[in-house]
C-alpha positions as semicolon CSV with decimal commas, in nm:
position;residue;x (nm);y (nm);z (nm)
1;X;-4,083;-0,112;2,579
2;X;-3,863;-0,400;2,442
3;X;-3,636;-0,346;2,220
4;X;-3,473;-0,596;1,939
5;X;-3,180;-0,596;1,797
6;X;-3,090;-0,686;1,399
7;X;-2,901;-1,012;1,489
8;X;-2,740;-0,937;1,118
9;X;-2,602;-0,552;1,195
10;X;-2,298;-0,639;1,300
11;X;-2,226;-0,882;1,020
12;X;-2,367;-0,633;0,758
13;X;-2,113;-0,329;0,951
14;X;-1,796;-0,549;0,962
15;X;-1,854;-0,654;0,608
16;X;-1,883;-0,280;0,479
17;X;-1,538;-0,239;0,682
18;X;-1,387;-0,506;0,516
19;X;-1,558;-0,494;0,114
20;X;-1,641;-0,124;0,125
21;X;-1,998;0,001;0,029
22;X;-2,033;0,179;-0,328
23;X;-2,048;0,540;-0,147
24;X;-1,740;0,414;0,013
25;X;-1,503;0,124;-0,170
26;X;-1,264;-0,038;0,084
27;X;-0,876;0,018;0,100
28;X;-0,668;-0,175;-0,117
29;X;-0,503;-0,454;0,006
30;X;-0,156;-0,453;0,027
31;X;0,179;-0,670;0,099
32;X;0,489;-0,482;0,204
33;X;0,875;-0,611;0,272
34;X;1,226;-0,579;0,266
35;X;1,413;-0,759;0,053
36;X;1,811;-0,686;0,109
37;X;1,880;-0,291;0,046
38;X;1,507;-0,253;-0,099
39;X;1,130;-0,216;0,061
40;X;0,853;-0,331;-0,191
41;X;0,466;-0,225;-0,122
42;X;0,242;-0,393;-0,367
43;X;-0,113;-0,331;-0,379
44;X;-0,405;-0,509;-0,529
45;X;-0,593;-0,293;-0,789
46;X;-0,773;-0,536;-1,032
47;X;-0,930;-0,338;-1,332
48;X;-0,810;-0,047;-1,248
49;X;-0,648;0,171;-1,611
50;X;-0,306;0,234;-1,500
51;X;-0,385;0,598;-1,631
52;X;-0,589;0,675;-1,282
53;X;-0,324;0,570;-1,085
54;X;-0,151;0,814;-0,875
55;X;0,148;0,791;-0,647
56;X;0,262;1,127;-0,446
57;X;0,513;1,130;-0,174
58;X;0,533;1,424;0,083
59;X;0,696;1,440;0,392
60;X;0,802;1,037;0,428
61;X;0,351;0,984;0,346
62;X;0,334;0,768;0,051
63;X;0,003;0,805;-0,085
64;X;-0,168;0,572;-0,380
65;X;-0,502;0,688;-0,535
66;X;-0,674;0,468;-0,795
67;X;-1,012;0,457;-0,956
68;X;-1,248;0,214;-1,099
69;X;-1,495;0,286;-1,318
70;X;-1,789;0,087;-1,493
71;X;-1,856;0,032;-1,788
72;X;-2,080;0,344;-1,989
73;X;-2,225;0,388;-2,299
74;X;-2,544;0,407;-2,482
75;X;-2,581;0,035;-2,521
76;X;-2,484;-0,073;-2,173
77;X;-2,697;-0,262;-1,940
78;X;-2,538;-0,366;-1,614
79;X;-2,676;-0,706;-1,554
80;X;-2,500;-0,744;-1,192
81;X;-2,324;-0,470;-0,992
82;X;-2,127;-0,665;-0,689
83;X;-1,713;-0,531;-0,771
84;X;-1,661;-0,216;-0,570
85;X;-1,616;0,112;-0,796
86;X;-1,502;0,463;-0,706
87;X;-1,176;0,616;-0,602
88;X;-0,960;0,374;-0,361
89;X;-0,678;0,550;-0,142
90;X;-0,449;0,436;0,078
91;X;-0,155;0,591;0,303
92;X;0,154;0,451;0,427
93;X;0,415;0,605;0,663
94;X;0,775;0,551;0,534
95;X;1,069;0,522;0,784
96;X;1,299;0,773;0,709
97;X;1,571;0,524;0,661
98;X;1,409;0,488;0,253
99;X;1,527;0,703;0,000
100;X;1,176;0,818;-0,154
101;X;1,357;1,057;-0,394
102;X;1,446;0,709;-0,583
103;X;1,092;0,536;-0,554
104;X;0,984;0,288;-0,879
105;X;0,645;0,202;-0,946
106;X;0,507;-0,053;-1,191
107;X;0,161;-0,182;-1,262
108;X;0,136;-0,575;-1,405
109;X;-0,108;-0,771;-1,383
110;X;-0,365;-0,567;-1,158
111;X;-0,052;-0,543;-0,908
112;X;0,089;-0,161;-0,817
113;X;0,437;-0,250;-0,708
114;X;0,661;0,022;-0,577
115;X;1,010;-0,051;-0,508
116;X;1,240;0,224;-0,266
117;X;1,537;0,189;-0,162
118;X;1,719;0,170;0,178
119;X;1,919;0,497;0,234
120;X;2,310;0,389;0,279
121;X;2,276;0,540;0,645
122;X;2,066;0,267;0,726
123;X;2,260;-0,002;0,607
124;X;2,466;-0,255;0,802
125;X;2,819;-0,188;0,837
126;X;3,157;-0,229;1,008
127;X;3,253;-0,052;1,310
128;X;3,641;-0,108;1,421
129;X;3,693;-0,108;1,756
130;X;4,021;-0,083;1,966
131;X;4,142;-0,290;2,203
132;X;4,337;-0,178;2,465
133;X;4,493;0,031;2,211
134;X;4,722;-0,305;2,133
135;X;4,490;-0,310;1,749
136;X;4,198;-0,304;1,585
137;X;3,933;-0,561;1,513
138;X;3,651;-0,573;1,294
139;X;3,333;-0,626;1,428
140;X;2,940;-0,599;1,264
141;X;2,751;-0,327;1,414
């Protein structure tokens, strides 16, 4: 018995990793960094009502929920149906050098940014060290 493969399965698979399916929307993308005593996470959540977002923090797990919803109403027709729609989540695992008791969020654009801050135990600083007991000099640590 000979048996054929869909030369298009894996394409069609790898896509509904990457764009989601409507059962299932795909993460939101995101961009993350440090900038000086601050770590932004902003994530991409285009027509999304800022009302749906939610942000929760528990145990250094930062977790975003958003939904997207179409458009309803008597008079509605949808005419084309390709933007993914449903509840998007994603997780990240914070360090426990950030301070998430002091975490900002703000929503522009179709942009969640959060902003945390570094916890001052993490920061650089100066260690003096002794030499030979003769003094001290300052050095970075």
């Amino acid at each position: 018995m000979l048996m054929r493969t869909d030369p298009f399965r894996e394409i069609d698979r790898l896509a509904e990793q990457f764009f989601g399916t409507a059962a299932r929307p795909a993460v939101m993308p995101l961009d993350a960094y440090r900038d000086g005593d601050w770590f932004y996470a902003a994530f991409d959540l285009p027509g999304v009502d800022p009302d749906s977002i939610d942000c929760t923090v528990e145990r250094n797990v930062l977790t975003v929920r958003a939904e997207r919803r179409r458009p309803t109403g008597d008079n509605v027709e949808l005419v084309a149906a390709e933007r993914p729609m449903g509840t998007f989540t994603r997780r990240l695992f914070l360090g426990d050098t950030l301070d998430t008791d002091k975490l900002e969020a703000g929503y522009d654009n179709g942009v969640l940014t959060l902003r945390i801050p570094v916890t001052e135990r993490a920061k650089p600083r100066r260690v003096a060290v002794t030499a030979n007991g003769n003094g001290r000099k300052q050095i970075d640590a």
